[in-house]
N, CA, C and O atoms as a Maestro MAE file, in Angstrom:
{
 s_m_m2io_version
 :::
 2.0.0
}

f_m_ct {
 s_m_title
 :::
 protein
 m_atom[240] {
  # First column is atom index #
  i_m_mmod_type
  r_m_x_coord
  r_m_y_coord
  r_m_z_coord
  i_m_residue_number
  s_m_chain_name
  s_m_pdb_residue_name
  s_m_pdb_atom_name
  i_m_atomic_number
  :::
  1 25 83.632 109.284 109.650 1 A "UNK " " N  " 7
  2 3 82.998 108.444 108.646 1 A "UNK " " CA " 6
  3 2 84.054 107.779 107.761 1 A "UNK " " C  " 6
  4 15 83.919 106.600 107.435 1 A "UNK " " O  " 8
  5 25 84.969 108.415 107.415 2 A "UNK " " N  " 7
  6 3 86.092 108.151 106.401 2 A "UNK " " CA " 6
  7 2 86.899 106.768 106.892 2 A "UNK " " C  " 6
  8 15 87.093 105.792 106.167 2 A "UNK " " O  " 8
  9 25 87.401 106.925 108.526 3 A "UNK " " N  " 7
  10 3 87.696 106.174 109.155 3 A "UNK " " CA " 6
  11 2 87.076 104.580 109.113 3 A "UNK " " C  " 6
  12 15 87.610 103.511 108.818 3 A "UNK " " O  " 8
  13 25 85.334 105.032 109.664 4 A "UNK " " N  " 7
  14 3 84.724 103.257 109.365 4 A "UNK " " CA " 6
  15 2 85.276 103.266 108.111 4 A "UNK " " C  " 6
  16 15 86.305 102.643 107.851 4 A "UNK " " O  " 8
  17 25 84.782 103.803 107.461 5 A "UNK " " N  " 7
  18 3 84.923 103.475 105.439 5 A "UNK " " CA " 6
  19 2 86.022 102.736 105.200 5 A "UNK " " C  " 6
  20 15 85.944 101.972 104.238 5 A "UNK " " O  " 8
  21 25 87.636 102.766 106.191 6 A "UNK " " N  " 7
  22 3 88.895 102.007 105.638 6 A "UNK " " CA " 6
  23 2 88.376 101.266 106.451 6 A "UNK " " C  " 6
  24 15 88.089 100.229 105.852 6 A "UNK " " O  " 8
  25 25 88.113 101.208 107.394 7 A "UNK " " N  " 7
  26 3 88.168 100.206 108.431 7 A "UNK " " CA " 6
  27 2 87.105 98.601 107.406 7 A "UNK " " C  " 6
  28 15 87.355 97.408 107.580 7 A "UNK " " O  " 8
  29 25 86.316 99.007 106.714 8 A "UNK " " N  " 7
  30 3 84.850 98.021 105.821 8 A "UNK " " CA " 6
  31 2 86.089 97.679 104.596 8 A "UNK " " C  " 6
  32 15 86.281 96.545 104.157 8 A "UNK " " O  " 8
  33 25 86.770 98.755 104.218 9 A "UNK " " N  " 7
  34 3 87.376 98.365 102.754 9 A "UNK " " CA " 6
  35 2 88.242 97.485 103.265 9 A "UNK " " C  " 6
  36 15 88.318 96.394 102.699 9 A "UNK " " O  " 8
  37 25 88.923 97.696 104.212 10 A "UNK " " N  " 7
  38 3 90.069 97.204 104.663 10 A "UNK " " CA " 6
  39 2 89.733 95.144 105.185 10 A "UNK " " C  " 6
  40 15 90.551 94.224 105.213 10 A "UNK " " O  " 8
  41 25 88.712 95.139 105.403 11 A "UNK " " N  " 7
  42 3 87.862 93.683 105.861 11 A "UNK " " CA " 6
  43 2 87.843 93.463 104.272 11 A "UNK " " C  " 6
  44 15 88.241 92.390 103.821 11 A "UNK " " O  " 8
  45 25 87.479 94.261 103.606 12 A "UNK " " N  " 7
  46 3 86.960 93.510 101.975 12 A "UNK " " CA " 6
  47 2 88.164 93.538 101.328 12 A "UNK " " C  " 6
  48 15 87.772 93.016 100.285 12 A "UNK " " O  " 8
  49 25 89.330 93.742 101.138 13 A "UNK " " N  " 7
  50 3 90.094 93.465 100.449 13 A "UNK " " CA " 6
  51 2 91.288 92.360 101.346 13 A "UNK " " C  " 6
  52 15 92.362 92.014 100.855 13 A "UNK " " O  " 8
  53 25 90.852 91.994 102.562 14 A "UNK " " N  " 7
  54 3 91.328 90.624 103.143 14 A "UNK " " CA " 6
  55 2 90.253 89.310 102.318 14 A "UNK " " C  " 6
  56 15 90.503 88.334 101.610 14 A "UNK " " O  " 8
  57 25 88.856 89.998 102.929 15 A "UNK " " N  " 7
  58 3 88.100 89.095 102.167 15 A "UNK " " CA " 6
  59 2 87.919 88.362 100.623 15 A "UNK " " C  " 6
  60 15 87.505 87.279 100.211 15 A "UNK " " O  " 8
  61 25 88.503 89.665 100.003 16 A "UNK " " N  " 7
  62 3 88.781 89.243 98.374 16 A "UNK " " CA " 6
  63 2 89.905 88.172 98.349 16 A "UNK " " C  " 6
  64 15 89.847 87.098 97.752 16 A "UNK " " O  " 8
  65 25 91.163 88.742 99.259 17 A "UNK " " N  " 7
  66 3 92.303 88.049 98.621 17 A "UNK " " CA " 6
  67 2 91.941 86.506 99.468 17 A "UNK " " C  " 6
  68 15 91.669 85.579 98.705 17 A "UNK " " O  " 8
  69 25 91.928 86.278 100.542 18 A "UNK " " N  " 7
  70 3 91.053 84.586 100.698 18 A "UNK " " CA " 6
  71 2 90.632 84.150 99.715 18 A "UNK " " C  " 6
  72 15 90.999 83.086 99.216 18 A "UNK " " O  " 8
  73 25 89.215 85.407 98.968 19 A "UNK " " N  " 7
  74 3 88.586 84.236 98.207 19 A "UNK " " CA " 6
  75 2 89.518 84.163 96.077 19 A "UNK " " C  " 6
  76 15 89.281 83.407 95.135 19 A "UNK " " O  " 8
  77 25 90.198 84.973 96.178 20 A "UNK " " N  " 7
  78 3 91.148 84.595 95.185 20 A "UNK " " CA " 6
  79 2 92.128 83.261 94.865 20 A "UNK " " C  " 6
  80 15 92.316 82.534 93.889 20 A "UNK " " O  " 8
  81 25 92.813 83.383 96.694 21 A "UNK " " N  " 7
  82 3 93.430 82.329 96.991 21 A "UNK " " CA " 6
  83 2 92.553 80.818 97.058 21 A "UNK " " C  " 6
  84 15 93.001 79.767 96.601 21 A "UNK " " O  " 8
  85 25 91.362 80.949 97.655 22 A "UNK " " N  " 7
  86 3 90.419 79.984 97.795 22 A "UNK " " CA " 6
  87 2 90.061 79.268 96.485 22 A "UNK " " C  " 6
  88 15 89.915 78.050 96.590 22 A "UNK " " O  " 8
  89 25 89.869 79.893 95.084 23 A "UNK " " N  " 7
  90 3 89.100 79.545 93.940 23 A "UNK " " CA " 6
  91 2 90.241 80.073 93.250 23 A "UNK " " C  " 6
  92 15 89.987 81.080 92.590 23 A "UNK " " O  " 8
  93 25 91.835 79.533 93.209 24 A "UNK " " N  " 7
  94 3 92.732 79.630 92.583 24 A "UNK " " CA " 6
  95 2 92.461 78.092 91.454 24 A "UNK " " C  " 6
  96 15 93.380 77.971 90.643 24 A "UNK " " O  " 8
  97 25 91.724 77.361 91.385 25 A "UNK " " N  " 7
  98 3 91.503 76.298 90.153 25 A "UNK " " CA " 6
  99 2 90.527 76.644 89.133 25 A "UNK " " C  " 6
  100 15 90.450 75.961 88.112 25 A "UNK " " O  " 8
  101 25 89.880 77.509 89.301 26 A "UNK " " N  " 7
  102 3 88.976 78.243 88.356 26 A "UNK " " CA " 6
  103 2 89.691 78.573 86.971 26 A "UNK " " C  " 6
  104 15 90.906 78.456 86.815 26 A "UNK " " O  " 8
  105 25 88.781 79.011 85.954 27 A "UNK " " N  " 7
  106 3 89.808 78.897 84.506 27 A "UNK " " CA " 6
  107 2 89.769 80.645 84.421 27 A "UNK " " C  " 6
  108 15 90.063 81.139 83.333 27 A "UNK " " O  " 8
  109 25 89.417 81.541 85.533 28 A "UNK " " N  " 7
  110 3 89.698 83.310 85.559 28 A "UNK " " CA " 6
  111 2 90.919 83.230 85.952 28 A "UNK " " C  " 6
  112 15 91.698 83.815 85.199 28 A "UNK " " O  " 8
  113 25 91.539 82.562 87.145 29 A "UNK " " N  " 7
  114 3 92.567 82.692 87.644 29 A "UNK " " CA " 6
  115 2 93.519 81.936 87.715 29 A "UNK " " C  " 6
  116 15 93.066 80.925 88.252 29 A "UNK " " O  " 8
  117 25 94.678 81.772 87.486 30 A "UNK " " N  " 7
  118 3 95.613 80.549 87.551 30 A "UNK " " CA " 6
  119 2 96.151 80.320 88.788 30 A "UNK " " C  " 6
  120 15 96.266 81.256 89.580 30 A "UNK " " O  " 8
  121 25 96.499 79.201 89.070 31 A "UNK " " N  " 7
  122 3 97.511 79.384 90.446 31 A "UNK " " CA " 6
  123 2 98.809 79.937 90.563 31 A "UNK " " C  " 6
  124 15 99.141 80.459 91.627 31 A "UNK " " O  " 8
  125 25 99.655 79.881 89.512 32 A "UNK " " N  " 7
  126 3 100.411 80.968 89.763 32 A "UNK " " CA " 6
  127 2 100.500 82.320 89.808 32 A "UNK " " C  " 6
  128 15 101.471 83.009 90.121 32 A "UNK " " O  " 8
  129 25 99.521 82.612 89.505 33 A "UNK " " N  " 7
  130 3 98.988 84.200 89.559 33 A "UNK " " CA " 6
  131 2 98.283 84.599 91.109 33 A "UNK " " C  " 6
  132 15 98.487 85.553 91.859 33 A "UNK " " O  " 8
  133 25 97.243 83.253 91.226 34 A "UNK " " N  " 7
  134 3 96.408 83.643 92.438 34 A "UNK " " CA " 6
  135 2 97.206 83.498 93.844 34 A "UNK " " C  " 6
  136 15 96.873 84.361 94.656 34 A "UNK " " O  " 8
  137 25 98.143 82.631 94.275 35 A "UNK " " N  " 7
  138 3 98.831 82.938 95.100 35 A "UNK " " CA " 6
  139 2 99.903 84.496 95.421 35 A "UNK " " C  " 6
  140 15 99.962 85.179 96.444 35 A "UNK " " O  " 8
  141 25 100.487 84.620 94.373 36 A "UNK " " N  " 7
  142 3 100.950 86.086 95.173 36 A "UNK " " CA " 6
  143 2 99.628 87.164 95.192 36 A "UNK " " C  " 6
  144 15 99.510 87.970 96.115 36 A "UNK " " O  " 8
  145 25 98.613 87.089 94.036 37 A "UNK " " N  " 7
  146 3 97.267 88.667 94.030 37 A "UNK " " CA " 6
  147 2 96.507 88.173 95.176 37 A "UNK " " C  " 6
  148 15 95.910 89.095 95.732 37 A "UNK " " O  " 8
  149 25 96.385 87.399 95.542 38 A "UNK " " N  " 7
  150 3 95.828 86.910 96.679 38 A "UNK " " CA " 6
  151 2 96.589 87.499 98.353 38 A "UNK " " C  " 6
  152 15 96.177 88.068 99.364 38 A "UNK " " O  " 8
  153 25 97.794 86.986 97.882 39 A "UNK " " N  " 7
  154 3 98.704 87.066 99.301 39 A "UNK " " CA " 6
  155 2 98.653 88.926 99.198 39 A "UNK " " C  " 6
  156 15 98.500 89.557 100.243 39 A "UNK " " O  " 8
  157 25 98.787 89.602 97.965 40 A "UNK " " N  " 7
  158 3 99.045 91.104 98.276 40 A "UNK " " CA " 6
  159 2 97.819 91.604 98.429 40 A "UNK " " C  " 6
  160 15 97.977 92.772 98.783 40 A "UNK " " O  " 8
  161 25 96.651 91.350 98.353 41 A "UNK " " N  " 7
  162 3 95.648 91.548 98.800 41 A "UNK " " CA " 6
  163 2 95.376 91.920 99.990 41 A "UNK " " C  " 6
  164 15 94.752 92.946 100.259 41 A "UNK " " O  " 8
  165 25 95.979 90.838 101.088 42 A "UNK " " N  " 7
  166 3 95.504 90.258 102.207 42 A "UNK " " CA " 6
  167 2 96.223 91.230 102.875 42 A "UNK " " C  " 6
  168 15 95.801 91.982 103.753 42 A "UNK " " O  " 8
  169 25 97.585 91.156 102.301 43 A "UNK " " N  " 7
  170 3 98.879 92.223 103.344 43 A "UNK " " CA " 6
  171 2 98.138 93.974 102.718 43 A "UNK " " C  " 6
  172 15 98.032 94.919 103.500 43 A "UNK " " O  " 8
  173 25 97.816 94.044 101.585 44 A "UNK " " N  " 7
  174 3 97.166 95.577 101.485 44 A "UNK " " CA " 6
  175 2 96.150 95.502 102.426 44 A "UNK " " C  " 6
  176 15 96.332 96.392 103.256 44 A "UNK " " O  " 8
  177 25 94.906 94.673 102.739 45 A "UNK " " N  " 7
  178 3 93.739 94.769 103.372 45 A "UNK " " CA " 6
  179 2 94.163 95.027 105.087 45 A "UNK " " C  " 6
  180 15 93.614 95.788 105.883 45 A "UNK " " O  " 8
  181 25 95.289 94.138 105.300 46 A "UNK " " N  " 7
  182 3 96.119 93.970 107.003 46 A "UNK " " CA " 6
  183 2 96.697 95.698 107.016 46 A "UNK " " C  " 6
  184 15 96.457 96.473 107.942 46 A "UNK " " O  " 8
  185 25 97.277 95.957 106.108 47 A "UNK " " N  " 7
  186 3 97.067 97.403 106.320 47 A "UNK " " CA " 6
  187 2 96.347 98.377 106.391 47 A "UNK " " C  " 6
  188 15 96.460 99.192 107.307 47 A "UNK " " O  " 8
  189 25 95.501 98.479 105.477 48 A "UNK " " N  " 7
  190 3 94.610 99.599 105.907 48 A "UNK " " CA " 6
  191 2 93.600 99.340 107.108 48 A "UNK " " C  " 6
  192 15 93.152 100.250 107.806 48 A "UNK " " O  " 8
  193 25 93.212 97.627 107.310 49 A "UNK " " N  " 7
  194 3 92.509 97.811 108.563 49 A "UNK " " CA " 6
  195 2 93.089 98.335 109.423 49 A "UNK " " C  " 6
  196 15 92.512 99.331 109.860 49 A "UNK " " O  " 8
  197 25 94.528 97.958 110.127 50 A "UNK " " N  " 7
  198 3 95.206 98.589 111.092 50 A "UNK " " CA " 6
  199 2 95.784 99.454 111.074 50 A "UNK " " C  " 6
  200 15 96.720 99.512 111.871 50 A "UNK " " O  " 8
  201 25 95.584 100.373 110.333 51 A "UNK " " N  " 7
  202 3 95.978 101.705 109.818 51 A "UNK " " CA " 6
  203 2 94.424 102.392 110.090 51 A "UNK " " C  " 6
  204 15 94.318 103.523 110.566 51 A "UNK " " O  " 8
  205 25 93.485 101.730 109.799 52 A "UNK " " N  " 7
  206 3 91.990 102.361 110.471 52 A "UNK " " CA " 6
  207 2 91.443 102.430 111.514 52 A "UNK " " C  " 6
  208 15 90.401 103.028 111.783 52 A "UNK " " O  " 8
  209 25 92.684 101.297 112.748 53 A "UNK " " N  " 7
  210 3 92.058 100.872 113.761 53 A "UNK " " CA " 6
  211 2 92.729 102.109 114.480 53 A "UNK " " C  " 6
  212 15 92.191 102.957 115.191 53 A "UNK " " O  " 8
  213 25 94.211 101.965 114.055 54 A "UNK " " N  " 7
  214 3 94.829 103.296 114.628 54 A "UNK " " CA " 6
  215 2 94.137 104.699 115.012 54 A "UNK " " C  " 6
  216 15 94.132 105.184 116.143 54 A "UNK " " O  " 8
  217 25 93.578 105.237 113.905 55 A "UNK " " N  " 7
  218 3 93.201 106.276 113.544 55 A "UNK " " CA " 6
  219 2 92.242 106.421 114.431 55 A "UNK " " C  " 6
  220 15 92.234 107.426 115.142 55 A "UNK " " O  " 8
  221 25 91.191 105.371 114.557 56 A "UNK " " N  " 7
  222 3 90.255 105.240 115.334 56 A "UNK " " CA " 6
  223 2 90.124 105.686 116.823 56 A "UNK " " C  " 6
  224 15 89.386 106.486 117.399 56 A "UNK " " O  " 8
  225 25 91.578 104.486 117.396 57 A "UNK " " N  " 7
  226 3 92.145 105.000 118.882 57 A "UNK " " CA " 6
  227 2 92.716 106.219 118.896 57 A "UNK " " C  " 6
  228 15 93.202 106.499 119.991 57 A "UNK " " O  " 8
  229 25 92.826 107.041 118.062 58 A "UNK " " N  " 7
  230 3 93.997 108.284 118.365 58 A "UNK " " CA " 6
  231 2 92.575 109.669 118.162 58 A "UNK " " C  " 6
  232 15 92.776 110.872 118.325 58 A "UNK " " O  " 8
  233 25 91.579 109.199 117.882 59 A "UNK " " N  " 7
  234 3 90.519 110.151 117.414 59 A "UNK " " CA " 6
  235 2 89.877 109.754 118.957 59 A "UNK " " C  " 6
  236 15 88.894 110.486 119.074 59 A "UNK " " O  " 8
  237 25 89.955 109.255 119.684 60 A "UNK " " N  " 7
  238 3 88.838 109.310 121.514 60 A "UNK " " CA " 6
  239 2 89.578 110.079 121.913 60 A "UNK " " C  " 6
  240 15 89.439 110.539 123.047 60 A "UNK " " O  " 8
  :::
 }
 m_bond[239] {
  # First column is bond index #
  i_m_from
  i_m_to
  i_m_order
  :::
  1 1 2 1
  2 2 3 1
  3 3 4 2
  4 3 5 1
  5 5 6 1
  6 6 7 1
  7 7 8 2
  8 7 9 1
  9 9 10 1
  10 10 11 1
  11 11 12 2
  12 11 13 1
  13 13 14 1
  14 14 15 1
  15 15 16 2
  16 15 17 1
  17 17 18 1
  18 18 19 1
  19 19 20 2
  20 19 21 1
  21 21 22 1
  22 22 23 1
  23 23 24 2
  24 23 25 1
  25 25 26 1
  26 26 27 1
  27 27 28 2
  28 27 29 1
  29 29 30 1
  30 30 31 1
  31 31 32 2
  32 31 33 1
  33 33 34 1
  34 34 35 1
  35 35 36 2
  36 35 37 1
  37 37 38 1
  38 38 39 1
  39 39 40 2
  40 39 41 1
  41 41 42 1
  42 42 43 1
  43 43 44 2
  44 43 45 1
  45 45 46 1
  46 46 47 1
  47 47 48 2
  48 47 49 1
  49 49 50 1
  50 50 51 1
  51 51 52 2
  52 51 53 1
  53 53 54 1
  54 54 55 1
  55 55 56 2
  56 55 57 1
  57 57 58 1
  58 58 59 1
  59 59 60 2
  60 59 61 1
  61 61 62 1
  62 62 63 1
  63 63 64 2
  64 63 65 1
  65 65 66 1
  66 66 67 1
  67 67 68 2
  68 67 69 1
  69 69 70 1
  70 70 71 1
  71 71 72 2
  72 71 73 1
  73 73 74 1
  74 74 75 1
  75 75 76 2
  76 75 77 1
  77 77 78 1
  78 78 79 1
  79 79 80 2
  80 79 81 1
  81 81 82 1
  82 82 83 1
  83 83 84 2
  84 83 85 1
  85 85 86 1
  86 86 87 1
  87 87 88 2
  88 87 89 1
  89 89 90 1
  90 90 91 1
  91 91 92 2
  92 91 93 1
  93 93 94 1
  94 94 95 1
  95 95 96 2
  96 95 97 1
  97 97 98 1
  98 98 99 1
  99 99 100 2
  100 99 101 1
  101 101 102 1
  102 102 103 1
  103 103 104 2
  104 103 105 1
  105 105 106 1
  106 106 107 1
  107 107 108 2
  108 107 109 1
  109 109 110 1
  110 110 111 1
  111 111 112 2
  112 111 113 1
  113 113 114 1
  114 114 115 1
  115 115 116 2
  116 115 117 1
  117 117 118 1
  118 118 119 1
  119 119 120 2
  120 119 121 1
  121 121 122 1
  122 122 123 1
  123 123 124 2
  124 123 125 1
  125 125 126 1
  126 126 127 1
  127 127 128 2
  128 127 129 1
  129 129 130 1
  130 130 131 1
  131 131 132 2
  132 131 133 1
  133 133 134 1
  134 134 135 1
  135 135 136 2
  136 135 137 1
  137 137 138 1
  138 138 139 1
  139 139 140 2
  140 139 141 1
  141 141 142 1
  142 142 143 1
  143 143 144 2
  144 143 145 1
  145 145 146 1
  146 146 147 1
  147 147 148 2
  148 147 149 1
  149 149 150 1
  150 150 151 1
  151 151 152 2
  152 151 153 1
  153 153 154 1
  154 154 155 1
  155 155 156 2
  156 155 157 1
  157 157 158 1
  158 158 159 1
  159 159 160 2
  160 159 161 1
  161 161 162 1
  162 162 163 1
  163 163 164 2
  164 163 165 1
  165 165 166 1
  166 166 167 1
  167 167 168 2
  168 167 169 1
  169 169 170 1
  170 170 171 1
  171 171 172 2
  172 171 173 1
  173 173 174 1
  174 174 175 1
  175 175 176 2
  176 175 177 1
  177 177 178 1
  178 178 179 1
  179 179 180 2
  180 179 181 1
  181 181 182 1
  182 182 183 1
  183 183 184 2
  184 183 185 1
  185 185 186 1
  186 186 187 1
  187 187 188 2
  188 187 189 1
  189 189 190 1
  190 190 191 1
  191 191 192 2
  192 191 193 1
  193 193 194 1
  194 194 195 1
  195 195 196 2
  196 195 197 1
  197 197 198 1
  198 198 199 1
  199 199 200 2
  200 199 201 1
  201 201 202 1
  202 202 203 1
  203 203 204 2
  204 203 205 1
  205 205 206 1
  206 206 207 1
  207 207 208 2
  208 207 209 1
  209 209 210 1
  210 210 211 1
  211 211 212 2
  212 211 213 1
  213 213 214 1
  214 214 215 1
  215 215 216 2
  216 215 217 1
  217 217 218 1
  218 218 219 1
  219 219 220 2
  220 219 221 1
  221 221 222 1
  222 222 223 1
  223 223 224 2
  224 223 225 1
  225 225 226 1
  226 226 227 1
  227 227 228 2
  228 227 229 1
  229 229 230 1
  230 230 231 1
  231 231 232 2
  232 231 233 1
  233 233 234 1
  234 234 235 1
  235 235 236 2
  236 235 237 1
  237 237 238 1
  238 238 239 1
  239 239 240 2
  :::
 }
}
């Protein structure tokens, strides 16, 4: 169970940092801010998915 669970977080915190990067003209976020919280988002989210996918194949 734990496994899906990174595997969902891991899609949603790619998905966040897109939409950070996406709606970087908004007056919450600036663009110099939203390009790197965005970009570390995406590389945290690229990790734990494939860090979940791993886990996944090594658990059959």
């Amino acid at each position: 169970m734990y496994k899906w669970l990174s595997l969902i977080v891991g899609f949603l915190y790619i998905a966040f940092g897109i939409f950070v990067v996406a709606y970087r003209y908004s007056r919450i976020i600036e663009s110099n801010i939203a390009y790197p919280l965005g970009g570390l988002l995406v590389v945290y989210g690229v990790f734990r998915f494939v860090r979940a996918i791993i886990a996944l194949r090594n658990d059959d």
